[in-house]
C-alpha positions in Angstrom: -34.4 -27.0 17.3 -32.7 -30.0 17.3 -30.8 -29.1 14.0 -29.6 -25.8 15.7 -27.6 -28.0 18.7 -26.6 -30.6 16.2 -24.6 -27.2 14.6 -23.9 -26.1 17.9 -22.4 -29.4 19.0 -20.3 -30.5 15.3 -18.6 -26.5 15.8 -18.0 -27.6 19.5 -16.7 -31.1 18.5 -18.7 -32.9 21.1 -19.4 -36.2 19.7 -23.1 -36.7 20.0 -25.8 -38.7 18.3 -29.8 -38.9 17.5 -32.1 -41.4 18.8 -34.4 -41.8 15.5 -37.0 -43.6 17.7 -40.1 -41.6 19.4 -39.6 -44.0 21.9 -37.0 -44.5 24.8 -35.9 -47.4 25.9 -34.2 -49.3 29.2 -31.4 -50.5 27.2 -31.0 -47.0 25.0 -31.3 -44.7 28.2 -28.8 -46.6 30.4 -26.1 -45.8 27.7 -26.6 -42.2 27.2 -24.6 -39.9 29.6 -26.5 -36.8 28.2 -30.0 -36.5 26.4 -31.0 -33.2 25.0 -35.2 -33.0 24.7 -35.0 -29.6 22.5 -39.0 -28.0 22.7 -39.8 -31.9 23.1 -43.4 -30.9 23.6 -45.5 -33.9 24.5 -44.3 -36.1 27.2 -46.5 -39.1 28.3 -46.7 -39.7 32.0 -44.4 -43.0 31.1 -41.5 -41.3 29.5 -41.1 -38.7 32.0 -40.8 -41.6 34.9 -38.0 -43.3 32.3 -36.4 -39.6 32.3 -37.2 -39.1 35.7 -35.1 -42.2 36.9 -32.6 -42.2 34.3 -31.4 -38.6 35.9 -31.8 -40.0 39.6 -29.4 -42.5 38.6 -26.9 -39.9 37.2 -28.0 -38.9 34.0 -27.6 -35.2 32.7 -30.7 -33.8 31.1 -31.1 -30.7 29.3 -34.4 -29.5 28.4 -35.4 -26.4 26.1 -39.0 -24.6 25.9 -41.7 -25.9 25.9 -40.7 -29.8 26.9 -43.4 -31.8 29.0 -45.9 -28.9 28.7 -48.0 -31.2 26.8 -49.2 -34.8 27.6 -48.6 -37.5 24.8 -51.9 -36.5 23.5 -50.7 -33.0 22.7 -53.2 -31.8 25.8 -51.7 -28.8 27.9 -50.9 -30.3 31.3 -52.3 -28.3 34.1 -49.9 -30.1 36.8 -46.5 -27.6 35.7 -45.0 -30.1 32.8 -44.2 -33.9 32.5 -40.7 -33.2 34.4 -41.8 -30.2 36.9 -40.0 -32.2 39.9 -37.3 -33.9 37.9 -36.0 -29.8 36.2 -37.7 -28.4 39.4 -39.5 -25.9 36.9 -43.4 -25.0 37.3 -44.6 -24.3 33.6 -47.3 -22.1 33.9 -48.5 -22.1 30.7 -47.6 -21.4 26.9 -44.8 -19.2 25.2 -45.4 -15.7 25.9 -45.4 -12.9 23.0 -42.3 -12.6 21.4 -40.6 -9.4 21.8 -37.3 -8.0 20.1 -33.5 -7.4 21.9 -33.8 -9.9 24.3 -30.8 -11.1 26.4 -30.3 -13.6 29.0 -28.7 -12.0 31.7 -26.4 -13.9 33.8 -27.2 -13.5 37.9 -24.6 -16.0 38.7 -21.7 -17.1 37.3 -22.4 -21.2 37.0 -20.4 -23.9 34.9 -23.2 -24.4 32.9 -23.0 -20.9 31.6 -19.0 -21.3 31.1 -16.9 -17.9 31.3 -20.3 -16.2 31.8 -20.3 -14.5 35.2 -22.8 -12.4 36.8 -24.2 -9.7 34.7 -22.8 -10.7 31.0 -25.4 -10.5 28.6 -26.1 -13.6 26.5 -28.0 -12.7 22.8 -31.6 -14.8 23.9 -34.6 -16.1 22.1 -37.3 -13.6 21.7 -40.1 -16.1 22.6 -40.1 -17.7 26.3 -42.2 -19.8 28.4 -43.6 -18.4 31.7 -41.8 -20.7 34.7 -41.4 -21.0 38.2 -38.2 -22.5 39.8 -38.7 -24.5 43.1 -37.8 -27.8 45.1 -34.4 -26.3 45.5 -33.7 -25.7 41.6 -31.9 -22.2 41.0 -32.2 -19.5 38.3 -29.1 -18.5 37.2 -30.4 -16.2 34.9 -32.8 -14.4 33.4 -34.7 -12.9 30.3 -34.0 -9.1 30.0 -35.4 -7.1 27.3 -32.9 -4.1 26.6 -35.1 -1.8 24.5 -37.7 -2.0 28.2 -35.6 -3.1 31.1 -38.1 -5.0 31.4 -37.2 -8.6 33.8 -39.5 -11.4 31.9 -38.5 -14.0 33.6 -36.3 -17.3 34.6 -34.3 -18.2 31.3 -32.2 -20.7 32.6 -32.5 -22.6 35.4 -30.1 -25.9 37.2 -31.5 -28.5 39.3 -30.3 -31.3 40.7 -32.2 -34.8 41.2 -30.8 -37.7 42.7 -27.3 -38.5 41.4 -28.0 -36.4 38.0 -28.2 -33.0 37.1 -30.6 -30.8 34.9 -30.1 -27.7 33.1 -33.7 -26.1 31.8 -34.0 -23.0 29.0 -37.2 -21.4 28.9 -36.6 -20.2 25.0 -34.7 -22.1 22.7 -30.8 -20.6 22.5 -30.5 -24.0 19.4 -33.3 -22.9 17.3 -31.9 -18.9 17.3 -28.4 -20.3 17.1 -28.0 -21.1 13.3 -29.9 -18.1 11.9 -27.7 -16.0 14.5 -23.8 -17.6 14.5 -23.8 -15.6 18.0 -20.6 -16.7 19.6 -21.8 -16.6 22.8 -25.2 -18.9 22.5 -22.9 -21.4 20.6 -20.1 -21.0 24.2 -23.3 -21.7 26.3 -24.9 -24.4 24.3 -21.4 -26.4 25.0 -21.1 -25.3 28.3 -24.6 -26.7 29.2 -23.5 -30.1 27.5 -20.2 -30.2 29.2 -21.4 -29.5 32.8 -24.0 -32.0 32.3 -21.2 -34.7 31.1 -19.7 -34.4 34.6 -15.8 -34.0 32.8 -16.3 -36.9 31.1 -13.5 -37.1 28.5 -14.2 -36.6 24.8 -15.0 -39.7 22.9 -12.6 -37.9 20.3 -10.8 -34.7 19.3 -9.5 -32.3 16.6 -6.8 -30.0 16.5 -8.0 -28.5 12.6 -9.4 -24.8 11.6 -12.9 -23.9 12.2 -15.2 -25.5 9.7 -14.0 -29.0 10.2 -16.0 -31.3 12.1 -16.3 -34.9 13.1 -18.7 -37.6 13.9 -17.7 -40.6 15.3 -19.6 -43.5 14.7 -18.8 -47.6 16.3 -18.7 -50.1 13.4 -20.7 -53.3 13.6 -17.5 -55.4 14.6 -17.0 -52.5 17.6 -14.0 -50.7 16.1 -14.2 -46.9 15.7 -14.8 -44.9 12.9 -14.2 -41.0 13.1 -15.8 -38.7 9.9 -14.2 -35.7 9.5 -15.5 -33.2 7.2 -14.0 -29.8 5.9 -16.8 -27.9 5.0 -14.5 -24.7 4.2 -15.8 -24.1 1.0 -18.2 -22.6 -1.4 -20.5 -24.1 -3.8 -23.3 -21.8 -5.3 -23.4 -21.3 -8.8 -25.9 -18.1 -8.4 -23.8 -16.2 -6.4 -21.6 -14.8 -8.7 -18.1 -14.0 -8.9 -17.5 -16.1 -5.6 -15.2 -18.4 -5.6 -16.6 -22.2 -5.9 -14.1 -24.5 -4.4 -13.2 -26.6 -1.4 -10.1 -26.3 -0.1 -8.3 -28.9 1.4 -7.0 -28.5 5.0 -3.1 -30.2 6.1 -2.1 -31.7 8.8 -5.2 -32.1 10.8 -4.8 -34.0 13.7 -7.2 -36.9 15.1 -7.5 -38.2 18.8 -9.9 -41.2 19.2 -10.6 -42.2 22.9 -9.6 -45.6 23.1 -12.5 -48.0 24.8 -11.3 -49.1 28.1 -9.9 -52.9 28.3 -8.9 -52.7 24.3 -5.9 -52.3 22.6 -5.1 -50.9 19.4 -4.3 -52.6 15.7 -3.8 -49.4 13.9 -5.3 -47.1 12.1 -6.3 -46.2 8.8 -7.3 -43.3 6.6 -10.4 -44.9 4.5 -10.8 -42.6 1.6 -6.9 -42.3 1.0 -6.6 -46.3 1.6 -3.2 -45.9 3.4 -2.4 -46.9 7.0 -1.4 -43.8 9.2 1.5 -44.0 11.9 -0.5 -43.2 15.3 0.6 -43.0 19.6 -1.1 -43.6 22.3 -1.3 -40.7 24.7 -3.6 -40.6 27.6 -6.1 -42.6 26.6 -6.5 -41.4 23.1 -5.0 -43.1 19.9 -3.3 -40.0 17.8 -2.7 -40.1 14.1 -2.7 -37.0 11.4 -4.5 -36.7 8.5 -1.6 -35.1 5.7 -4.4 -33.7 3.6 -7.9 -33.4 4.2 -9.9 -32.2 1.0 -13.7 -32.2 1.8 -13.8 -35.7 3.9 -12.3 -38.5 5.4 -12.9 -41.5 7.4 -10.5 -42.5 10.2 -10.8 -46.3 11.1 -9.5 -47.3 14.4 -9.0 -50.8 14.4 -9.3 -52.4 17.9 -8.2 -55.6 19.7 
């Protein structure tokens, strides 16, 4: 599941990262503006108060499936999930059978669905756990099977707590997303992120084709370092007469958000090992990459 938004978010180019510990800290929650628990099954009553306050305090938390259904024993909880008050979602038990042409089916138009108004159909998971919304959370939509008509339930529901925000899916849009390439579950996945980020500006940005993506990572002296990777290629020697080549990209051009209170030395292009004329423009240091063939690593050096 988490592999699927990890795709989703590297197509969107919203910089994110993974927290490699099964534990959450003070100091690691209090610097995360949005967390993503993707079928995060087994919650102990600790972590969801961590979770609990870290959204009261103005975190955004999205939350897939079957997350907090299950103690930190892996015991079903009987009390409607770890974070019941905190999504204001009563689980009321596990997934229900999966059944085929399933869509979520928009009942109100909401930011966190993006240009998804009321009634557009959204390609859904086939497998769904059985919720309630309540405490003033609201559904705005639901699972619809086509082939039936049948209405199986809340499929996504938004919540607020505190200063924060929530955003719950009773399937799992990131698992079905990289087996499906459905444009409009990868659109919703980045919606969900972005209403949850409050408009937070990007920590960085690409103006290149589809198929190049970035990461951007903070070096151990605090500068900046952006990956960018053109995947646009081919290599399988089994498949045949296809071709089995990357092809480099021109003239793809980097924004990195520069941290407030420092300035900027310069910037440099890693792999090439040549310095790079760049601007500042609202907020962002801009360079271009001449030619990009497979990767590159853009160093912003800070003062």
């Amino acid at each position: 599941m988490s592999q699927g938004l990890v795709l989703a978010m590297l197509e969107a180019r919203i910089a994110f990262d993974v927290n490699p510990s099964t534990e959450m800290s003070e100091e690691w929650l209090a610097g995360q503006r949005v967390i993503a628990l993707c079928g995060a099954s087994g919650l102990s009553d600790e972590e969801a108060r961590k979770l609990g306050e870290w959204v009261k305090g103005g975190g955004g938390l999205l939350a897939t499936y079957d997350t907090g259904l299950y103690d930190g024993e892996g015991r079903m909880r009987q009390d409607g999930g770890a974070l019941r008050e905190v999504l204001g979602v009563e689980m009321k038990g596990e997934a229900l059978g999966s059944q085929p042409e399933c869509y979520y089916r928009v009942r109100r138009g909401h930011e966190a669905l993006g240009r998804y108004g009321a009634g557009a159909l959204v390609q859904g998971d086939s497998r769904m756990i059985p919720v309630e919304a309540e405490g003033g959370a609201e559904v705005i939509a639901e699972c619809w099977n086509l082939g039936t008509g049948e209405v199986r339930g809340p499929a996504v529901i938004v919540h607020e707590y505190g200063k924060g925000k929530t955003v719950y899916v009773s399937g799992s849009l990131e698992a079905y997303y990289p087996v499906s390439r459905v444009v409009s579950v990868g659109e919703v996945l980045r919606s969900m992120i972005e209403y949850l980020g409050g408009g937070e500006p990007q920590p960085f940005k690409l103006e290149a084709p589809r198929g190049v993506y970035g990461v951007l990572r903070r070096a151990v002296n605090g500068d900046l370092a952006l990956w960018v990777l053109a995947n646009v290629g081919f290599k399988d020697a089994a498949s045949g007469r296809m071709r089995e080549e990357f092809v480099p990209v021109g003239e793809v051009e980097v924004r990195i958000r520069v941290p407030e209170g420092r300035g900027v030395k310069g910037m440099e292009l890693m792999r090439a090992g040549q310095r790079v004329p760049h601007r500042l423009e609202a907020g962002y240091a801009v360079a271009t990459i001449p030619r990009l063939h497979i990767a590159e690593i853009v160093h912003l050096k800070l003062e």
